[in-house]
C-alpha positions as CSV (number, residue, x, y, z in Angstrom):
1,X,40.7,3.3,-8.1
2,X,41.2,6.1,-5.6
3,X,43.9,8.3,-5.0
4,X,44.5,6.9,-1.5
5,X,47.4,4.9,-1.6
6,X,46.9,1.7,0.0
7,X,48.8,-1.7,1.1
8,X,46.2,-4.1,-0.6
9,X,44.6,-3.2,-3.8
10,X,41.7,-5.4,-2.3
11,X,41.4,-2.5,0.2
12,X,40.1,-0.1,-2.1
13,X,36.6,0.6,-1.7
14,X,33.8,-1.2,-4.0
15,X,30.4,-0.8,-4.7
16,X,29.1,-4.2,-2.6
17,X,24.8,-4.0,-3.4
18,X,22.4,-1.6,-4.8
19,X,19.5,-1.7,-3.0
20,X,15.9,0.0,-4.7
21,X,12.9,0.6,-2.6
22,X,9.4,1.6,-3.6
23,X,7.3,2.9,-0.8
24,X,3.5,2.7,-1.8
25,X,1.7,4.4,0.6
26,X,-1.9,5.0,0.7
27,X,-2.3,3.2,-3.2
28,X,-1.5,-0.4,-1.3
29,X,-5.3,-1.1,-1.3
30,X,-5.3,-1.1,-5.3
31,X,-4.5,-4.1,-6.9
32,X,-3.8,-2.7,-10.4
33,X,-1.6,-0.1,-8.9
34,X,0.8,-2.9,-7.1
35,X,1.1,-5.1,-10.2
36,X,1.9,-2.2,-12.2
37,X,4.5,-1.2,-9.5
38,X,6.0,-4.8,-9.5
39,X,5.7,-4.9,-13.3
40,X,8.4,-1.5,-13.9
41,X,10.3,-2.0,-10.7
42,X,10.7,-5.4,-12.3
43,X,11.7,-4.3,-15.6
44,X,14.0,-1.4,-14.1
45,X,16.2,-4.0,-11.6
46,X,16.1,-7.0,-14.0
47,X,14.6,-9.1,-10.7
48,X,11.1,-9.9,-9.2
49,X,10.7,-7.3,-5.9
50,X,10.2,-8.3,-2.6
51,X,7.4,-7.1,-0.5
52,X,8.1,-5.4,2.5
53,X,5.0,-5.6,5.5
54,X,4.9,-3.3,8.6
55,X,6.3,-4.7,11.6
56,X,4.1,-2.4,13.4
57,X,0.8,-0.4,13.7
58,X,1.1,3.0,13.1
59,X,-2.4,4.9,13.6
60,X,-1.1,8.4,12.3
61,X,-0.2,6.3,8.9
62,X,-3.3,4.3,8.7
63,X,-1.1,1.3,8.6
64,X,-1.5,-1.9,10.7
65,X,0.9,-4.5,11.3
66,X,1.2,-6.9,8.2
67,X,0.3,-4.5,5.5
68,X,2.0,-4.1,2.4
69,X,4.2,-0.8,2.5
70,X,7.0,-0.7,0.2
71,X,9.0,-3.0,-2.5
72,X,13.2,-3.8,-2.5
73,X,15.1,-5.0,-5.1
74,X,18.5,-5.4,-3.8
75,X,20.9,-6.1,-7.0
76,X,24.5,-8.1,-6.4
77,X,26.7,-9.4,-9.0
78,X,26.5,-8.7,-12.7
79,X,23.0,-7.2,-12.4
80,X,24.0,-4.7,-10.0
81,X,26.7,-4.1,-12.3
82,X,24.6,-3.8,-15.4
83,X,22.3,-1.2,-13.5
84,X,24.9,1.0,-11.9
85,X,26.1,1.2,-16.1
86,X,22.5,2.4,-17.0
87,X,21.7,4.4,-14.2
88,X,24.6,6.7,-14.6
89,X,25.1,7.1,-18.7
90,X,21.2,6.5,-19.6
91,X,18.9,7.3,-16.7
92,X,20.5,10.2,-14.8
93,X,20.6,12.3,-17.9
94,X,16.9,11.5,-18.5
95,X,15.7,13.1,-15.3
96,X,14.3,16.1,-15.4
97,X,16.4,19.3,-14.2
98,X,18.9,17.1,-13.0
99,X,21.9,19.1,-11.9
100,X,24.1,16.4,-10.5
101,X,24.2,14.4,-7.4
102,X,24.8,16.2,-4.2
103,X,27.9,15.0,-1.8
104,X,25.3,16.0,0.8
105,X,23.7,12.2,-0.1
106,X,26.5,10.5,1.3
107,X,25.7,8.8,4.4
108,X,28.7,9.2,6.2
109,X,29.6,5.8,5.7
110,X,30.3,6.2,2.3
111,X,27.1,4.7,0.9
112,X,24.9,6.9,-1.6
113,X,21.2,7.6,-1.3
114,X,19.6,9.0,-4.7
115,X,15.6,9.3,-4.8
116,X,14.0,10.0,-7.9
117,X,10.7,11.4,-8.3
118,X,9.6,8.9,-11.0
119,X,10.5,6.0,-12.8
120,X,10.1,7.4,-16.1
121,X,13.7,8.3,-16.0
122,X,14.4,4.4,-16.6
123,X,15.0,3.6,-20.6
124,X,12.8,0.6,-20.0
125,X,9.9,2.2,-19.0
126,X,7.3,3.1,-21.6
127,X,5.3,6.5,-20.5
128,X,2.6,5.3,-22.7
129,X,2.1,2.5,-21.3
130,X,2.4,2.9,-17.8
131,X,-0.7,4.5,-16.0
132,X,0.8,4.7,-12.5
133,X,3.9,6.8,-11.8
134,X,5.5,6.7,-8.6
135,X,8.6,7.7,-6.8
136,X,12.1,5.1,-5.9
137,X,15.1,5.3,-3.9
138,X,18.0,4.2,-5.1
139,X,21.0,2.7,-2.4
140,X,24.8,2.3,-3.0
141,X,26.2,0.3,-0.5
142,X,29.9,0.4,-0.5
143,X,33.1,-0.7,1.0
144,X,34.3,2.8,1.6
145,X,35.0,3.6,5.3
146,X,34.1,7.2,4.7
147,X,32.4,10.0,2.3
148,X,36.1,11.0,0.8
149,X,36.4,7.5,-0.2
150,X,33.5,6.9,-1.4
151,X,33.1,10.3,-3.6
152,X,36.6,9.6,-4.9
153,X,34.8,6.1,-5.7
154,X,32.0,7.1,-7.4
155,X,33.6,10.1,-9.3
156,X,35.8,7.0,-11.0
157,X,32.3,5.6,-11.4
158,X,31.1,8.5,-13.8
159,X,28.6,9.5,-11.3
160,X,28.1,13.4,-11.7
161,X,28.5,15.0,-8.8
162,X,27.4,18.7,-7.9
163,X,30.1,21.2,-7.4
164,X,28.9,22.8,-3.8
C-alpha cells in the first residue's frame, strides 16, 4: 500500500473510522433547523446522528450544560468504505474552488481533518430542497503512526493532495 517496506503486510496503515461532526451553534433552539440537519447528515453518512450535549457551561458561548451542540456520525465497516469512495471521486470535485487537500491537515498522527463549508458538495443533497445550509468536519482516523505514512496512504487512496 505504501512504499515502506514492512515485516507484516497487516502492518501497513489503514483507514480504521471516519468520523463527521456538525456543530450547530446558536440555530440549536430551532426545531426545523435540527431535523433538517439530522435529515442531510443522515442521507450524507448513510446512518442516524448522534447528538452530542455540553459537558459544561460556557457563559461566553451562551451554552449551558446539557444543551444540544453538535451531531457525529462515526462510519466503520462497509459504510465507511462506501463514503471514503464518494467523498473523494464525487464530492471533493463538487466543492467550490477546491484546490486539493493540504498535508498541513494531517494531525501528526496520521489522521486527516477536512472541513467543508457546506454540505451541498454531497451528491445526495438536493439544494432545492434543502433550506438550511451548514458547515461539517470530516475525520480519518488511521492506523498510520505518522504524517509520511498516512499521506503515502491516502495518496493510494485517490485523495488529492496540494503540492506545497
Amino acid at each position: 500500500m505504501t512504499e515502506q517496506a514492512s515485516q507484516n503486510i497487516h502492518a501497513q496503515p489503514r483507514i480504521r473510522s471516519v468520523v463527521v461532526n456538525v456543530g450547530v451553534g446558536k440555530t440549536r433552539d430551532q426545531a426545523e433547523t435540527m431535523l433538517a440537519v439530522q435529515r442531510d447528515l443522515r442521507a450524507v453518512t448513510g446512518q442516524q446522528p448522534h447528538e452530542r450535549r455540553a459537558r459544561r457551561a460556557v457563559a461566553g458561548f451562551n451554552v449551558r450544560q446539557g444543551n444540544l451542540v453538535a451531531y457525529r456520525v462515526t462510519l466503520r465497516g462497509q459504510r465507511m468504505n462506501d463514503f471514503v469512495t464518494r467523498f473523494v471521486r464525487a464530492t471533493l470535485p463538487r466543492v467550490r474552488d477546491f484546490r486539493g487537500l493540504a498535508a498541513s491537515s494531517l494531525d501528526g498522527q496520521g489522521n486527516l481533518n477536512v472541513g467543508l463549508s457546506e454540505q451541498l458538495a454531497f451528491p445526495e443533497i438536493q439544494p432545492e430542497k434543502t433550506d438550511v445550509v451548514f458547515g461539517l468536519q470530516v475525520t480519518f482516523v488511521t492506523t498510520a503512526q505518522t504524517n509520511e505514512e498516512a499521506l503515502a496512504m491516502f495518496k493510494e487512496h485517490g485523495f488529492p493532495f496540494r503540492e506545497d
